[in-house]
C-alpha positions, -999 to 999 in steps of 0.1 A, spaced: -275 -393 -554 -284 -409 -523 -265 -384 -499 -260 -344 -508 -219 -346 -515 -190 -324 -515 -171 -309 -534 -138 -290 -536 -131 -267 -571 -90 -257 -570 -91 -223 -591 -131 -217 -589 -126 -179 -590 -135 -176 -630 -128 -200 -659 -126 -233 -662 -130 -238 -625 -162 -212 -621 -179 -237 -650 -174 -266 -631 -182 -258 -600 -212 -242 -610 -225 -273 -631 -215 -296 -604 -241 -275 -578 -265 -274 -602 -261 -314 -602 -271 -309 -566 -233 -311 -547 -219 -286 -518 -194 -269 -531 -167 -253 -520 -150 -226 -543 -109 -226 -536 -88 -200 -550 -56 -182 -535 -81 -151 -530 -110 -156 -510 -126 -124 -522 -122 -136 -556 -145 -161 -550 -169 -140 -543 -186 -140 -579 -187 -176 -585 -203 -182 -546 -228 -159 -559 -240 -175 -588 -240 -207 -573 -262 -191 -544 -285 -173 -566 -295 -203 -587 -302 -224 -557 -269 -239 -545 -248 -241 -523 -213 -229 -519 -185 -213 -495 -159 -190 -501 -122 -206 -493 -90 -190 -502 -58 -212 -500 -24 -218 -519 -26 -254 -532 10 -256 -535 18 -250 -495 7 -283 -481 -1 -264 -445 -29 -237 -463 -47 -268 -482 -50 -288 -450 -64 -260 -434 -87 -248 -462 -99 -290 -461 -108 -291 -428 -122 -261 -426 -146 -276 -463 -150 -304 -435 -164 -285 -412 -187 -263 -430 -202 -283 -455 -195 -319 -451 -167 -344 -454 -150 -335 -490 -156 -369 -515 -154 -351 -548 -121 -330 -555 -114 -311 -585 -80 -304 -594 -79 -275 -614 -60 -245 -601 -32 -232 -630 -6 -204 -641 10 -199 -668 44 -188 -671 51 -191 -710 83 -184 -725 111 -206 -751 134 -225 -730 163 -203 -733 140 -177 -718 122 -193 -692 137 -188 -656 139 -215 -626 115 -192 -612 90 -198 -643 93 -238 -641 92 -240 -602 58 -218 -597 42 -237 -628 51 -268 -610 45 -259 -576 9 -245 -587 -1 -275 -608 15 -307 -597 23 -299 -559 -8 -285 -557 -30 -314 -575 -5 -336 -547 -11 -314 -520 -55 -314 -521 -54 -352 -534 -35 -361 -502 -59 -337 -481 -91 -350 -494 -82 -388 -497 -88 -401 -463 -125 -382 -466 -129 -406 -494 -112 -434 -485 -135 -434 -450 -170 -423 -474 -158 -457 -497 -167 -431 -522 -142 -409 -543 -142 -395 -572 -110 -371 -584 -107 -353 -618 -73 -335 -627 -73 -307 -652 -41 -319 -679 -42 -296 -711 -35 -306 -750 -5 -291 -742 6 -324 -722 14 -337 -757 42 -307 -764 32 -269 -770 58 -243 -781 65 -218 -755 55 -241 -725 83 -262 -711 67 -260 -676 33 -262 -686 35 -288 -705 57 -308 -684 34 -303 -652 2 -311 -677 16 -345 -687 28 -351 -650 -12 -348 -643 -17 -378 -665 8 -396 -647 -2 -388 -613 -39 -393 -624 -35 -432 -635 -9 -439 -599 -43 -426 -579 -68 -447 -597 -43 -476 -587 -40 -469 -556 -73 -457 -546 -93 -476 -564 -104 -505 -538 -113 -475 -519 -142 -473 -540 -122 -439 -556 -121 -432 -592 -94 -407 -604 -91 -392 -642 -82 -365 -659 -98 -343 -685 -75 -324 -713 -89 -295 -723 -81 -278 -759 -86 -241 -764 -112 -233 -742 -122 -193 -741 -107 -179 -704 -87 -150 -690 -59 -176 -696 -66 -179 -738 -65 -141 -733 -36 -139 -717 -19 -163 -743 -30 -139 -772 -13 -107 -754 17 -126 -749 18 -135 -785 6 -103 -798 -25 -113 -810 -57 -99 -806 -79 -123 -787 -108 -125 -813 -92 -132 -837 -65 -157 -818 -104 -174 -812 -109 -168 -851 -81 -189 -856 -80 -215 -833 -116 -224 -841 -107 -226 -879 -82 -252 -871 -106 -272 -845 -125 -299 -865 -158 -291 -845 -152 -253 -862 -153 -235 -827 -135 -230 -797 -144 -247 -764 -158 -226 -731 -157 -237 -695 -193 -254 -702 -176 -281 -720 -150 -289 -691 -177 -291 -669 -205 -317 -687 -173 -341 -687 -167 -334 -650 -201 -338 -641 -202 -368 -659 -168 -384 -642 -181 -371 -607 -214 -387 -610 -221 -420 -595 -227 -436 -628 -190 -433 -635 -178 -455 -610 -160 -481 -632 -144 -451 -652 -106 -450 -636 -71 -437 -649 -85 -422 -679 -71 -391 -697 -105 -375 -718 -90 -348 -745 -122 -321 -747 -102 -302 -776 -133 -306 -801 -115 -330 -824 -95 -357 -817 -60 -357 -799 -23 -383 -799 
């Protein structure tokens, strides 16, 4: 790269998001590790650190507009104008629609769609001021219909919808935007799934990999080679896709 850049991780604290944003430092960006709870951050700040990296601590809730903009300009501050954002922050609130509350559907929503609203409006004028953007989205398999998941799936495939309006808009900016749909990736959130079902979580992976063409289930590694390839400046004429990383292919 010709300048050190960026970079904001939503829900860096483990998972997913703690894979990603420790590729993307080891690709040589700043990054900033968001998560409601600072503290949690701790661990992934750490690695980062320890291999060579940097990173900062910020604890926000994506879905109240007034903590991101402060968490942004505080990322602005500290480590540079934010140019590379990374959607990801996530709950789950499972349950069949005859079970699932307003309260399930509004905090899925609120944490996954408000929130991917919230930071992408926060971090936009950074780009749109760098010419230089790039904006990945974390959507799910789960997008295409998933028993048990009314909300989730509804906010996932809202992603994908959002995702291709930003690489519209945004693009003359010199921003990309896309999305990357993970399948079963091994997390605290898998695990969760497989207590919730009543499953035990080796063999729920047993499982799941048996029905995954590639014969194994996906860890937050995965997720973040596609990321760092999307945030890279290589991938600037890569705009308003949706990239299923579900180790077989996907409707």
């Amino acid at each position: 790269m010709s300048e050190t850049r960026t970079a904001i991780v939503t829900g860096a604290a483990r998972g997913i998001g703690r894979g990603v944003a420790q590729r993307l430092a080891a690709d040589g960006l700043q990054v900033a590790v968001l998560d409601l709870d600072e503290a949690a951050c701790a661990d992934t700040v750490e690695a980062i650190t320890s291999a060579g990296g940097t990173a900062i601590a910020v604890g926000a809730n994506v879905a109240d507009a007034d903590s991101v903009e402060a968490a942004v300009e505080r990322v602005a501050s500290e480590l540079g104008a934010p140019t590379v954002l990374i959607n990801n922050a996530g709950i789950i609130r499972d349950n069949l629609l005859f079970k699932m509350t307003v309260d399930d559907w509004d905090a899925v929503m609120g944490v996954h769609l408000r929130g991917a609203f919230n930071m992408t409006k926060a971090v936009q004028k950074h780009m749109t001021e760098a010419k230089f953007g790039r904006i990945v989205n974390l959507s799910s398999t789960s997008a295409l219909g998933n028993r048990g998941q009314a909300n989730y799936s509804a906010a996932k495939a809202g992603i994908q919808g959002f995702t291709k309006t930003l690489a519209i808009e945004l693009g003359k900016f010199g921003v990309t935007a896309n999305a990357i749909a993970p399948g079963f990736i091994q997390t605290d959130m898998t695990a969760a799934t497989a207590e919730r079902i009543g499953v035990d979580f080796d063999d729920f992976i047993k499982f799941s990999a048996e029905q995954i063409p590639v014969q194994r289930v996906g860890q937050p590694e995965d997720i973040a080679h596609t990321a760092s390839f999307l945030v890279s400046e290589g991938a600037g004429f890569v705009s308003g896709q949706v990239i299923y990383v579900a180790g077989g292919p996907k409707d």
